[in-house]
MDAnalysis code that builds the backbone (N, CA, C; Angstrom):
import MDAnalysis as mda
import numpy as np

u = mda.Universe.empty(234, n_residues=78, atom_resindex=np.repeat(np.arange(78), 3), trajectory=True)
u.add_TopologyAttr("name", ["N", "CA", "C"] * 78)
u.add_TopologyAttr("resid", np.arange(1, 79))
u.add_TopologyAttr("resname", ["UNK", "UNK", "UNK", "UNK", "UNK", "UNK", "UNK", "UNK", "UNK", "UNK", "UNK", "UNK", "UNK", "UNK", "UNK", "UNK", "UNK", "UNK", "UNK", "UNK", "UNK", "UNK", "UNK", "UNK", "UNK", "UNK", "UNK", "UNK", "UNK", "UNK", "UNK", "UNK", "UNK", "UNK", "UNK", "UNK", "UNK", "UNK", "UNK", "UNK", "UNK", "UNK", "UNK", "UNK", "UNK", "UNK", "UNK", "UNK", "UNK", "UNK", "UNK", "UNK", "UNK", "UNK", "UNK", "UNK", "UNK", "UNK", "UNK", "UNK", "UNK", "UNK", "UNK", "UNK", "UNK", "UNK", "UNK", "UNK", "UNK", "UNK", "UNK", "UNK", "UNK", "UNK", "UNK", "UNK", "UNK", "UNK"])
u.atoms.positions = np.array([
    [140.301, 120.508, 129.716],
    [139.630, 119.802, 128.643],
    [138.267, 120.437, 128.417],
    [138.253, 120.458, 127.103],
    [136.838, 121.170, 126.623],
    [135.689, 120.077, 127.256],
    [134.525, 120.526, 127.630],
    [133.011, 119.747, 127.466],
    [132.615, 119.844, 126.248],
    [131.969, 118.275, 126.048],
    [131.137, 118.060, 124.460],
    [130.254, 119.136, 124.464],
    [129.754, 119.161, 123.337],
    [128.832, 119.711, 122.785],
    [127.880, 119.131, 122.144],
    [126.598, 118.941, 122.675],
    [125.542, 118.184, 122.160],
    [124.566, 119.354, 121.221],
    [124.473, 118.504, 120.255],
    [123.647, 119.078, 119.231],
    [122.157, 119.838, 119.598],
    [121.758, 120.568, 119.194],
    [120.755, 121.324, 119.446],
    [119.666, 120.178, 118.638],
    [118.561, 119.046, 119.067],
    [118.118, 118.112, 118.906],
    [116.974, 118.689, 118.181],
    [116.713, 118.395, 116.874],
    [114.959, 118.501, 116.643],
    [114.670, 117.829, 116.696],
    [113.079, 118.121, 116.642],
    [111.963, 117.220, 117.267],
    [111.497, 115.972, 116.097],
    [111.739, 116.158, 115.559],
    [112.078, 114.391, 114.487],
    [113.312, 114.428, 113.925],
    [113.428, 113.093, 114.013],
    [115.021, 112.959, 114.261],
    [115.055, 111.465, 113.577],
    [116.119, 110.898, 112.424],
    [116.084, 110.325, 111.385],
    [116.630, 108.819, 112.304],
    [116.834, 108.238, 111.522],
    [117.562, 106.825, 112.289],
    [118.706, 106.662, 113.072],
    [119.614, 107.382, 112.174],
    [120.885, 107.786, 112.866],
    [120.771, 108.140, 114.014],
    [120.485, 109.474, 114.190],
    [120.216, 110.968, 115.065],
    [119.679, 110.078, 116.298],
    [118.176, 109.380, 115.813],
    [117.581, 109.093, 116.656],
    [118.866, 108.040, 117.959],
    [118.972, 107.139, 116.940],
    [120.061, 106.096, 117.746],
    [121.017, 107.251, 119.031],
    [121.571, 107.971, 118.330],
    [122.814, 108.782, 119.001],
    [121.996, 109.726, 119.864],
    [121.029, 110.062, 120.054],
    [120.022, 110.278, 120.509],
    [119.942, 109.835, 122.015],
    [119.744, 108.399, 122.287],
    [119.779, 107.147, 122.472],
    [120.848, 106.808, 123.161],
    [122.185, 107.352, 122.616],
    [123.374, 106.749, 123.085],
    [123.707, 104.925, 122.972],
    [122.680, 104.725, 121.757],
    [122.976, 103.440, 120.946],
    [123.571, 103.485, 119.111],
    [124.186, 102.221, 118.744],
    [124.209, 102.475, 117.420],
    [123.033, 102.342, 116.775],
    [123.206, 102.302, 115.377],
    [122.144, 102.211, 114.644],
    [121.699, 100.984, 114.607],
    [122.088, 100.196, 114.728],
    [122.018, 99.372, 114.055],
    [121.351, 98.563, 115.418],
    [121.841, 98.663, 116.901],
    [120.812, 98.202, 117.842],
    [119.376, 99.306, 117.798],
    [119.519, 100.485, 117.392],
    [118.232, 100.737, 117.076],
    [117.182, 100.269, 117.014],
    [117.761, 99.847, 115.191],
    [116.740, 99.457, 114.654],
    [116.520, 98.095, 115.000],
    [116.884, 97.239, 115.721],
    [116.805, 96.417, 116.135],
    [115.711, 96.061, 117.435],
    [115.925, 97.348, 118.401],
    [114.715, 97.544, 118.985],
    [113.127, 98.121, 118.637],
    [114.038, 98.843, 117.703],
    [112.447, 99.115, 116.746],
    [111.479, 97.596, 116.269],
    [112.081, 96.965, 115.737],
    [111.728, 95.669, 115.072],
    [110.767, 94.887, 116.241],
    [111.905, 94.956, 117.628],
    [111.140, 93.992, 118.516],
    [110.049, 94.662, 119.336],
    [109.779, 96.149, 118.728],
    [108.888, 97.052, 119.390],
    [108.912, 97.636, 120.798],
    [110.518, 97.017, 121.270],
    [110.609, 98.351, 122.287],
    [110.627, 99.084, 122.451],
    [111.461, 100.321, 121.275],
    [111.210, 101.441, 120.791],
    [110.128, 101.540, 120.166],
    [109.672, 102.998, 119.872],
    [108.482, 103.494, 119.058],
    [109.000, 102.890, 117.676],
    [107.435, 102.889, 117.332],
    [107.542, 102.591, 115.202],
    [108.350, 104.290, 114.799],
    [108.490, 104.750, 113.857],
    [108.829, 105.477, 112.954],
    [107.640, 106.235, 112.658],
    [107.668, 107.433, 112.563],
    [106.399, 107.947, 111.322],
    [107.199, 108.202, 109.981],
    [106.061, 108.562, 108.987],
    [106.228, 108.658, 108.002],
    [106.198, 110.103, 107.133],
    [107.004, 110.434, 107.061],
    [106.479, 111.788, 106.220],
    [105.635, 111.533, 104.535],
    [104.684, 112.757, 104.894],
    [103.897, 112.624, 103.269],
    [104.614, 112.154, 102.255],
    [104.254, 111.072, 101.439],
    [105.146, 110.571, 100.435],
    [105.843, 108.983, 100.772],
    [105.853, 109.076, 101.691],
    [106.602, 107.535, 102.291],
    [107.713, 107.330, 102.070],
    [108.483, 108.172, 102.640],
    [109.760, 108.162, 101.542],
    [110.921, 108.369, 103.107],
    [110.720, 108.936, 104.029],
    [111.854, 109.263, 105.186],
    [110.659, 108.568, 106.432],
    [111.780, 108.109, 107.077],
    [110.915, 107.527, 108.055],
    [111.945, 108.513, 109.355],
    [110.983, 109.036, 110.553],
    [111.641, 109.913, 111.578],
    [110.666, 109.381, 113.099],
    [111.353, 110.055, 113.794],
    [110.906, 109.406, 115.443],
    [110.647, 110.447, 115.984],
    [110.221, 111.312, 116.684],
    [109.511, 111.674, 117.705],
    [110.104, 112.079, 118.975],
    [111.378, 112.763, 118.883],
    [111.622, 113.146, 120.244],
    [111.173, 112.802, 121.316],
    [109.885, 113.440, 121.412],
    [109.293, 113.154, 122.530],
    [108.768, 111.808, 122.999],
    [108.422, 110.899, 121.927],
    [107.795, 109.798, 122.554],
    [109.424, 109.063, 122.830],
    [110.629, 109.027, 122.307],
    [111.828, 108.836, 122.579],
    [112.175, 108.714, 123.975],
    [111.906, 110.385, 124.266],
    [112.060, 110.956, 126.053],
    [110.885, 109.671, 126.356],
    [109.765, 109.577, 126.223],
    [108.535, 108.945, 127.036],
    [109.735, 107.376, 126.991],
    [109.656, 107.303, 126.469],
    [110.267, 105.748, 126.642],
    [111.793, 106.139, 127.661],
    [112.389, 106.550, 127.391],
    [113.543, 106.588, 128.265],
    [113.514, 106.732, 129.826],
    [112.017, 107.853, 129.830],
    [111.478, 107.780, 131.237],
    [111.207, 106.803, 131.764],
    [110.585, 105.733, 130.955],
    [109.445, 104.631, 131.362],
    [110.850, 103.575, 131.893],
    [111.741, 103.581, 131.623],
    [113.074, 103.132, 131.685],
    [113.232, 103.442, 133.974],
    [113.213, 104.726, 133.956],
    [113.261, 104.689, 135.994],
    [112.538, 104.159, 136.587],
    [111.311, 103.650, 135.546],
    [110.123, 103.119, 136.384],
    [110.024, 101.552, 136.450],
    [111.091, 100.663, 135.913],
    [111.040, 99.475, 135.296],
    [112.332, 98.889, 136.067],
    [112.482, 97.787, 136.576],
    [113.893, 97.174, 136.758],
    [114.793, 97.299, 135.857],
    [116.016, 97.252, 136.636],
    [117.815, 97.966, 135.500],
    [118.242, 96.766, 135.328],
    [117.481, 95.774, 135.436],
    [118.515, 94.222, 135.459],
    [117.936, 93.910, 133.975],
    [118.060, 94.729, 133.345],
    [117.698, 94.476, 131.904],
    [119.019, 94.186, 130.798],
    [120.068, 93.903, 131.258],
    [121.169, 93.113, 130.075],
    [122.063, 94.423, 129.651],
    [121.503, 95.738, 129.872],
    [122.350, 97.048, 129.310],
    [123.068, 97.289, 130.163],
    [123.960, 97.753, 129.686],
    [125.381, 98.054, 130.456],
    [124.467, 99.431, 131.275],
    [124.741, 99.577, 132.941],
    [124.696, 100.492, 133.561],
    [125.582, 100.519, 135.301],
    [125.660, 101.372, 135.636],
    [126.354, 101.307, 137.122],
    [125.664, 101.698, 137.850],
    [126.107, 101.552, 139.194],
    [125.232, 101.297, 140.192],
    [124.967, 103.004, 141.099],
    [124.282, 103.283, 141.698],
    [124.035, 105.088, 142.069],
    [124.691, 104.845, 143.567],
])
């Protein structure tokens, strides 16, 4: 069996992207966006596409080993 192939990621990355990103849908995304667990969005000139930040993405996912796992998300045990 072949291994996936993960996309070569840029560094702002749209709602979608971001989610799958994430290994969430969109739609819990934006849902964490709202309740400000995730980062806000920036804005590109114009106000017109809203994109995320790779990196502050990674910063949060890190901040994730440093925090208790008894947080409601599906995970298994090491």
């Amino acid at each position: 069996m072949a291994k996936p192939v993960m996309p070569d990621w840029g560094r702002l990355l749209r709602r979608e992207l971001a989610a799958a990103y994430l290994g969430v849908s969109a739609s819990k995304f934006s849902q964490l966006v709202q309740e400000g667990v995730l980062p806000a969005p920036r804005t590109f000139p114009g106000g017109t596409v809203n994109v995320w930040d790779r990196r502050e993405l990674d910063g949060w996912a890190d901040s994730l080993a440093e925090t208790e796992t008894s947080n409601g998300w599906d995970h298994t045990a090491a």
